[in-house]
C-alpha positions in Angstrom: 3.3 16.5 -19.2 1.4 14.6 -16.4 1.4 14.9 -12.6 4.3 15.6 -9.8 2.8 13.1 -7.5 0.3 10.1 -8.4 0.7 7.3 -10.6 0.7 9.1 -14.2 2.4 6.8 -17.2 5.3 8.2 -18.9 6.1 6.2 -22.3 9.1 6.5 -23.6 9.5 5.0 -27.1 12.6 4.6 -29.1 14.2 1.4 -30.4 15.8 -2.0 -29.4 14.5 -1.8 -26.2 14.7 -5.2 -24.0 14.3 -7.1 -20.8 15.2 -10.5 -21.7 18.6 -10.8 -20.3 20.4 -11.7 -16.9 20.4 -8.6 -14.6 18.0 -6.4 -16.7 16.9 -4.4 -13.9 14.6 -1.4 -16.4 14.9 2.1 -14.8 13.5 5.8 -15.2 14.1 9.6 -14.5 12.4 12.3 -14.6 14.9 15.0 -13.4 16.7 13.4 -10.6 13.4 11.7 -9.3 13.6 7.5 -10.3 10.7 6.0 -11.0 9.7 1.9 -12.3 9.9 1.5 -15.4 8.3 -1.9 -17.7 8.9 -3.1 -20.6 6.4 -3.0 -23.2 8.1 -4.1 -26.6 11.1 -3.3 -28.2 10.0 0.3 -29.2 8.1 1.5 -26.0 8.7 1.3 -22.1 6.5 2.7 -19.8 7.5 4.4 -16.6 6.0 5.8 -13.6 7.4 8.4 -10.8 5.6 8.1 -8.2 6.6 11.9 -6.9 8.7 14.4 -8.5 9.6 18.1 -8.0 7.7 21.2 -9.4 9.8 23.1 -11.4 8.8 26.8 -11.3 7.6 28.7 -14.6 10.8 30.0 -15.2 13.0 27.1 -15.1 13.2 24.6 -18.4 11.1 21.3 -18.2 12.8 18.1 -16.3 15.1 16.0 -18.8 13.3 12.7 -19.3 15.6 8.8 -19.4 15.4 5.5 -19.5 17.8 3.1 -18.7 17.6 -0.8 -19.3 20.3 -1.6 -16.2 19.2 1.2 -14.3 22.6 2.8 -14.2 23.4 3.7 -17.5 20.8 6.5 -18.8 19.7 7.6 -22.0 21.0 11.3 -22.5 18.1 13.3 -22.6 17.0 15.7 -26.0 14.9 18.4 -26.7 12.0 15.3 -27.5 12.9 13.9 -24.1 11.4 16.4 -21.5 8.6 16.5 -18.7 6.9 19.2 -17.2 4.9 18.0 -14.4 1.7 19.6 -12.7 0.5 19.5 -9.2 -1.7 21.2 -6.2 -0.5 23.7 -4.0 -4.0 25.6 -2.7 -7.2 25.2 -3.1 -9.9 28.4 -2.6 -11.7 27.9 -1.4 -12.1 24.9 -0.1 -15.4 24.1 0.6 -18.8 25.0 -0.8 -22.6 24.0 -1.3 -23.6 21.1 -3.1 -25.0 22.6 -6.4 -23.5 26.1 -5.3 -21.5 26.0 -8.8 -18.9 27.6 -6.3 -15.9 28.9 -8.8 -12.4 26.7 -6.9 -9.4 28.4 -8.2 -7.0 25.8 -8.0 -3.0 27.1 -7.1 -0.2 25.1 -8.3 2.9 24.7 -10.9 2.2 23.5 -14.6 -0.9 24.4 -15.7 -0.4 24.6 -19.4 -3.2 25.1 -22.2 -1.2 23.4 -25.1 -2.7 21.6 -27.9 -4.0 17.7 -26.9 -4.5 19.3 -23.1 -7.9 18.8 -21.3 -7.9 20.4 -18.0 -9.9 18.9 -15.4 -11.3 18.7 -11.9 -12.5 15.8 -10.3 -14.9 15.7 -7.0 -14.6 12.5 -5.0 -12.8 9.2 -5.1 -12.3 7.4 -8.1 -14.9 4.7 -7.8 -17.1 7.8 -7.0 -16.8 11.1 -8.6 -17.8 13.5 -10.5 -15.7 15.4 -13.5 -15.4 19.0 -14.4 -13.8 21.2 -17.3 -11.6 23.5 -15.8 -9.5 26.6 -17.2 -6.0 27.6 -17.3 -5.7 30.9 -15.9 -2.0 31.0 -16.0 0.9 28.6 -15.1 0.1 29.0 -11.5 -3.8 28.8 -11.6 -6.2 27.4 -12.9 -10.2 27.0 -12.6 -13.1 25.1 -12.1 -17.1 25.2 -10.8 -18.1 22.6 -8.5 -20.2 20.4 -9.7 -24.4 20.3 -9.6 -24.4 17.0 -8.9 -22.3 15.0 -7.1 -22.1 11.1 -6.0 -22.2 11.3 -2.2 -21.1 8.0 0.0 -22.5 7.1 3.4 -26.1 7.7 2.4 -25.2 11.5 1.2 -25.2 13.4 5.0 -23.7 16.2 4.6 -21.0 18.3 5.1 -18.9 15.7 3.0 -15.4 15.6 2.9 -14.6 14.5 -0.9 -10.7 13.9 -2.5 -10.1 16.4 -5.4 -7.3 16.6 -7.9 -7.2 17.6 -11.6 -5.5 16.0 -14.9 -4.7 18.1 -18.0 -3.5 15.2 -20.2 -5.5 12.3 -21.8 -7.0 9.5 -19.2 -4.7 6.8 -21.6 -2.2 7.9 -19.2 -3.7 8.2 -15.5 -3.1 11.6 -15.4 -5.1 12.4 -12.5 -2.9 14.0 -9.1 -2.9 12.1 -6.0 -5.9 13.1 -4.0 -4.1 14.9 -1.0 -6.4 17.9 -1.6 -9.6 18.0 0.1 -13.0 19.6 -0.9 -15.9 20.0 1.5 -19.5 20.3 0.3 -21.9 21.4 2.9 -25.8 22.3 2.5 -26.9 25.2 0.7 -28.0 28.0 3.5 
C-alpha cells in the first residue's frame, strides 16, 4: 500500500537479484503504470511509480513486478500486489488556525489494516505540521486541523498550505504529492 502519485518506495524482495551486467536496464510495475526501479542487493530492489491509477473498492489490488531488463517481468502472486491511495476532495477546504476544523478527506484506498497509520499533514515538508487521521471507509477518511501550525512569510494570514496524507510507515515516503491545498484564515 502507499500512494497513486508522489514518490512512495515500493520494495520488492526475492532472490538473485542483479545489476552487474551489460544492458541491465532494472524496471517496475505497478498495474500497467512503470516506474524506476534500483538495485539494492541481491534479495531487495526498490522501485518508485511516480503516478498510478486508483483502482475503485471493488476491483482486486494492482499486480506488482519487477524486471531486471525491463522487458521481461516477474509474474505477479497473491504476495505481489498494490493498492494505492490518493486525494480526490477535500471539505472543506479551508478553516481557522486553531479552529480544530474536522477535513473529511475523499479519495480511493483508505484502508485501516494492521501496521497502517493514517495521517494528515499541513504545509510543506520542511514546514508542517502532522495529524492522526481516521478511516471512515474506503472512500473517506478524517482529520482535525491542527492547533498549531508552522506558518512561512512571517505567519499573515489567510495562508495557503500543501496537504496530503500517508497511511503507511514514513520508512517508505508514503506521503501523496501535495496537489491538494488547505487554507487557514483568522478565527472570526
Amino acid at each position: 500500500m502507499g500512494p497513486s502519485a508522489g514518490a512512495g518506495v515500493i520494495n520488492f524482495y526475492g532472490d538473485n537479484f542483479r545489476a552487474d551486467y551489460p544492458l541491465a536496464e532494472l524496471g517496475c510495475k505497478i498495474g500497467t503504470a512503470k516506474g524506476k526501479a534500483q538495485f539494492v542487493n541481491e534479495r531487495q530492489i526498490k522501485c518508485i511509480v511516480e503516478d498510478m491509477p486508483l483502482p475503485n473498492e471493488d476491483q482486486d489490488a494492482l499486480p506488482a513486478a519487477v524486471s531486471l531488463n525491463s522487458h521481461s517481468y516477474t509474474v505477479p502472486t497473491e504476495k505481489t500486489q498494490y493498492r494505492p491511495y490518493g486525494i480526490r476532495q477535500l471539505s472543506p477546504n479551508s478553516g481557522p488556525v486553531g479552529g480544530y476544523t474536522t477535513v473529511i478527506v475523499q479519495g480511493q484506498g483508505f484502508s485501516e489494516e494492521p501496521g497502517t497509520t493514517p495521517r494528515c499533514r499541513f504545509g510543506a515538508p520542511a514546514n508542517y505540521a502532522i495529524v492522526d487521521a481516521e478511516v471512515l471507509s474506503y472512500s473517506r477518511m478524517a482529520c482535525r486541523t491542527p492547533e498549531m501550525l508552522p506558518l512561512t512569510g512571517g505567519g499573515a494570514l489567510p495562508v495557503d498550505v500543501p496537504f496530503s496524507i500517508a497511511l503507511t510507515q514514513d520508512d517508505y515516503d508514503p506521503w501523496t504529492k501535495t496537489s491538494h491545498i488547505f487554507r487557514f484564515y483568522d478565527q472570526p
